[in-house]
C-alpha positions in Angstrom: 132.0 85.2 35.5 134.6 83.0 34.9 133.8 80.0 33.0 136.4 77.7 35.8 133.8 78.9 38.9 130.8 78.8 36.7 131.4 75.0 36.2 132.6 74.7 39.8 129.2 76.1 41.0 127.6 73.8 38.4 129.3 70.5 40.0 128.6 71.6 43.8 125.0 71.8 42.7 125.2 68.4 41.0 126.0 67.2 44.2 129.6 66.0 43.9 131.4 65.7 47.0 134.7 66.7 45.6 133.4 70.2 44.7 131.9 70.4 47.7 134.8 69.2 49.5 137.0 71.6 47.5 134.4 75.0 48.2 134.3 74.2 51.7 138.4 74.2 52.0 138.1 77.4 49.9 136.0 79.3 52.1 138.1 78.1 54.9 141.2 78.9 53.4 139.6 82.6 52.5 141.3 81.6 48.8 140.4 84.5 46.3 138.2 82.1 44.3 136.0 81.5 47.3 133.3 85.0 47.4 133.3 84.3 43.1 131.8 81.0 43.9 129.5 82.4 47.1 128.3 84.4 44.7 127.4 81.9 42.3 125.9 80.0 44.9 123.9 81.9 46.7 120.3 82.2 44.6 120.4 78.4 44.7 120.3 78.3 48.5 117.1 78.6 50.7 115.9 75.1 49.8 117.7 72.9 52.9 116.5 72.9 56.7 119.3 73.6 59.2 119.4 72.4 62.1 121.6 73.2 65.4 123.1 70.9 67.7 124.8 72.8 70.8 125.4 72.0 74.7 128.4 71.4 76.7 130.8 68.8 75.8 130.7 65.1 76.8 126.6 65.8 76.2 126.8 63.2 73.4 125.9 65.8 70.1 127.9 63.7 67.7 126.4 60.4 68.5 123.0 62.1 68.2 124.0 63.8 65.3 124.7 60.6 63.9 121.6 59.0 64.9 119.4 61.7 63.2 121.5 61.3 60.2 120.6 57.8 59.9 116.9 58.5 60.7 116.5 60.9 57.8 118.8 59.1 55.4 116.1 56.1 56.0 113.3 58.7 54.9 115.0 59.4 52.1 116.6 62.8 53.1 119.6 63.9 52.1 122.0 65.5 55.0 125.0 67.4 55.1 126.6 67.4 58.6 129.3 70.4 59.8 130.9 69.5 63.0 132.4 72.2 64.4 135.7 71.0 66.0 137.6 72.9 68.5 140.9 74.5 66.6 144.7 73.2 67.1 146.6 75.3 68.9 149.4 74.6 66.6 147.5 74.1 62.7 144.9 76.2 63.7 142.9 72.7 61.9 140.1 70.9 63.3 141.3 68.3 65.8 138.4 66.1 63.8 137.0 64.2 66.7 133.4 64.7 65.7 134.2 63.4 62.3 135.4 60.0 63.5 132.4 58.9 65.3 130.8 59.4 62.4 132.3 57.0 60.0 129.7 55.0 59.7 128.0 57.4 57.0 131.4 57.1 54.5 130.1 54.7 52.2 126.7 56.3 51.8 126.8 59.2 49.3 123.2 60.6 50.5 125.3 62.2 53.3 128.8 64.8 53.5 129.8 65.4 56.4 132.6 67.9 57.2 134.7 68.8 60.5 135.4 72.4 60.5 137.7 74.6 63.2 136.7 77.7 65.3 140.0 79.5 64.3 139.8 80.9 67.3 135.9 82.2 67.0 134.5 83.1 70.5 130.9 82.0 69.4 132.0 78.7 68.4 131.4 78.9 65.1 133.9 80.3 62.6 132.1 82.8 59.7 133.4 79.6 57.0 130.9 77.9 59.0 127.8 79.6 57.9 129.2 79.9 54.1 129.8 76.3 54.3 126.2 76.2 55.1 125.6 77.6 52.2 127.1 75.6 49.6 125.6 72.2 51.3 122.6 74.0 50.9 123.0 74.6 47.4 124.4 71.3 46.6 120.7 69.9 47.4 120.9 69.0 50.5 117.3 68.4 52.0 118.7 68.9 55.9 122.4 70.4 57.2 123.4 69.4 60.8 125.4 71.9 62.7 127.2 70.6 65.7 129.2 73.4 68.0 131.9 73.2 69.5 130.7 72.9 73.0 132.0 75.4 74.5 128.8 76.4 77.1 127.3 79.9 77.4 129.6 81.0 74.1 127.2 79.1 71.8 124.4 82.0 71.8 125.7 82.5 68.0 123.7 79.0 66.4 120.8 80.9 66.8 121.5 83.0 64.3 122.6 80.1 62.0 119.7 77.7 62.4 116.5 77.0 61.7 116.2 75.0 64.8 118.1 74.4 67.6 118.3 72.0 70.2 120.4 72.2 73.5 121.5 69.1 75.0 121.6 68.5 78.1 122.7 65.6 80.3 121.5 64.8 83.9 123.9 65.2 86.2 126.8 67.2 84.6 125.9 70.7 86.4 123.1 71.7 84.5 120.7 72.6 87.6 118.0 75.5 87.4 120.8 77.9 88.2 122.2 77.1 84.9 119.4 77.0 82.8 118.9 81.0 83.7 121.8 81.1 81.3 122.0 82.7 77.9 122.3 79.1 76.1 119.3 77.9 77.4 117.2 80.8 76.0 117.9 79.7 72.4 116.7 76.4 72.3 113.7 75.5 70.2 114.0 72.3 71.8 115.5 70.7 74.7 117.0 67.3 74.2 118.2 65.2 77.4 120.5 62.8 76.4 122.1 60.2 78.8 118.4 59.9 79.8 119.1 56.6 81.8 120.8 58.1 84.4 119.2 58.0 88.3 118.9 61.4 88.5 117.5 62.2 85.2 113.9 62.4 86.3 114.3 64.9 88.6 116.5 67.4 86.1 113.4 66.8 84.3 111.4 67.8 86.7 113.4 71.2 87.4 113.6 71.9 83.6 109.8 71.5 82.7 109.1 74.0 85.8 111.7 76.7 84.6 109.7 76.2 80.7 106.5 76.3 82.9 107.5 80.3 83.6 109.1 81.2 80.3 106.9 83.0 77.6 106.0 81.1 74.4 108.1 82.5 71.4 105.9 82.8 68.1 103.7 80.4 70.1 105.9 77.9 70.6 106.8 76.2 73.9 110.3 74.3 73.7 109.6 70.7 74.3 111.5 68.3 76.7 112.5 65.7 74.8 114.3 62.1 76.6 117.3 60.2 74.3 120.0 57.7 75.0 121.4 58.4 71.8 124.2 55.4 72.6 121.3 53.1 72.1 119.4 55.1 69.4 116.6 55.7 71.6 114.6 58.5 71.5 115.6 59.7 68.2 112.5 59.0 66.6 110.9 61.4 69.3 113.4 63.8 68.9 113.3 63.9 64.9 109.1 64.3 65.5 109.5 67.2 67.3 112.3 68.9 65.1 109.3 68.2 62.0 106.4 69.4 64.1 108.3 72.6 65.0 109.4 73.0 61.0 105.4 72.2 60.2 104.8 74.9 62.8 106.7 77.9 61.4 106.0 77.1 57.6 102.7 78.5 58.9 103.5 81.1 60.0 105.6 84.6 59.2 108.5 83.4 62.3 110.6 81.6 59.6 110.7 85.0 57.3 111.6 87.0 60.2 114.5 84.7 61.2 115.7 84.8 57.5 115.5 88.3 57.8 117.6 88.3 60.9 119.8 86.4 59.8 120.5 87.6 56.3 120.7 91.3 58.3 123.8 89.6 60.6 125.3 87.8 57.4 125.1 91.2 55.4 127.0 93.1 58.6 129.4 90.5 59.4 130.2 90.8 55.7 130.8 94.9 56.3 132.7 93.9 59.3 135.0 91.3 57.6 135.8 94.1 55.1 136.6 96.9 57.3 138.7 94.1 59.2 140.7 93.5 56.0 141.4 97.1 55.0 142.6 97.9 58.9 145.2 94.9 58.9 146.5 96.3 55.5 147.0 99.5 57.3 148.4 97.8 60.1 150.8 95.8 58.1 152.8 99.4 57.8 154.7 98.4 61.0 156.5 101.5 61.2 153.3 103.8 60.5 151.3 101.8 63.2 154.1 102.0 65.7 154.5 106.1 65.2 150.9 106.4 65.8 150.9 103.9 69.1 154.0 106.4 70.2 152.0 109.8 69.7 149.1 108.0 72.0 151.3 106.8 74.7 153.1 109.8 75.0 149.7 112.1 75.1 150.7 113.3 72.1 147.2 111.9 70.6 144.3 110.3 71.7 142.9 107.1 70.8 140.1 108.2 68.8 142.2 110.1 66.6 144.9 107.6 65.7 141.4 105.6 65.1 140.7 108.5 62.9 143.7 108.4 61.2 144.4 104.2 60.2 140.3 104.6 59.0 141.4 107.5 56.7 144.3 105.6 55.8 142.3 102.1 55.2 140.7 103.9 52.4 138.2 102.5 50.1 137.8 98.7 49.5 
């Protein structure tokens, strides 16, 4: 390995925030140097506790992002935060709104915290997101928030990121029991409703803990309802109790394996799929061979699944 990305690995594991800073716009830049340094990384990852912040927007996930950065900065804990910005339509760069309300962490070393854009990914969360995971993770990090986009039903994906994963909710912003039937609702570990001071907020309570009532319990765990104004930091200590009692709970049992097995599975095929990706946009670069072949399948000349055929021939090896 090259001695410049064995001493780059060497300083993202020391902790330094410019070579983490510098691997993170790496992976997001695809650079060549990045999957050399991945690969560097990656037997020094498996150590940090990831946790997944998701729910629509205006739900307040950065400001309780922040509070539970604070909370396990004052037990010592180290935290790496990705936020998960929606992408420009014109830099394709993350419009950095998450990152701003959390400026109150720039003095304090303990914590990085990086705004990172979609590009565009349906899910909400871009693959650079999950290798970006990776290198907080190896950089020490003893917990890695992950706040989404916020982009509703979309989310699902954060399940196959995190260790945990909370879905906030907010009285009084459409999420009635019609709602909670929904896809994003079935991936939450824990619920957290924030904005808890509302009027209405008891009786969205109400309707959620009777929807949990009828849902089966998942490795033997029933998501908890948890209450937060994370405005006036309260409930955070609640909500950072339940996020350790459900890490207590699955270090006891095999459900963390078989999500690490899950996941590495998706990581290991969305790595296949990137690849193939890259070797069909080669062949599709050949304007003039691509357009020949979209003639001969509009004219009937050949179908689909032949000129499929043919660009996968032509793709070659990697």
């Amino acid at each position: 390995m090259p001695a410049p990305i064995t001493d780059w690995a060497s300083q993202v594991r020391s902790g330094d925030p410019r070579a983490i800073s510098r691997a993170i716009s790496a992976i997001e830049d695809a650079s060549p140097e990045s999957e050399p340094l991945l690969r560097a990384l990656f037997p020094h990852t498996g150590r940090a506790y990831r946790v997944g912040i998701t729910g629509a927007p205006g739900a307040g996930k950065s400001t309780l992002v922040d509070r539970l950065a604070a909370r396990h900065r004052a037990a010592g804990k180290s935290v790496g935060i990705l936020a998960v910005d929606p992408s420009s339509p014109f830099t394709g760069g993350a419009i950095l709104g998450d990152r701003v309300r959390m400026q109150g962490h720039a003095t304090d070393a303990g914590i990085f915290i990086r705004s990172m854009a979609t590009r565009g990914h349906l899910g909400g969360l871009a693959q650079a997101a999950a290798d970006a995971t990776l290198v907080l993770d190896a950089a020490g990090k003893d917990f890695v928030l992950i706040e989404t986009v916020g982009v509703g039903q979309g989310e699902v994906e954060i399940v196959r990121l995190a260790d945990c994963t909370l879905v906030v909710l907010v009285p009084g912003m459409g999420d009635d029991v019609q709602s909670l039937k929904a896809g994003v609702m079935e991936i939450a570990d824990i619920f957290v409703l924030n904005k808890s001071d509302r009027e209405d907020a008891a009786r969205f309570e109400q309707q959620l803990r009777s929807v949990l009532q009828l849902a089966p319990e998942r490795d033997g765990w029933k998501p908890p309802v948890v209450r937060t104004i994370a405005t006036e930091n309260h409930g955070v200590g609640d909500l950072a109790a339940e996020i350790a009692r459900f890490q207590a709970h699955f270090a006891q049992r095999e459900g963390r394996e078989a999500r690490e097995f899950e996941r590495c599975k998706q990581r290991i095929l969305r790595q296949v799929e990137a690849r193939i990706l890259g070797r069909l946009a080669r062949v599709a670069a050949d304007g003039a061979r691509f357009d020949a072949l979209v003639r001969e399948v509009a004219a009937r000349q050949k179908s689909p699944y032949e000129a499929a055929d043919e660009i996968l021939r032509d793709a070659g090896p990697a």
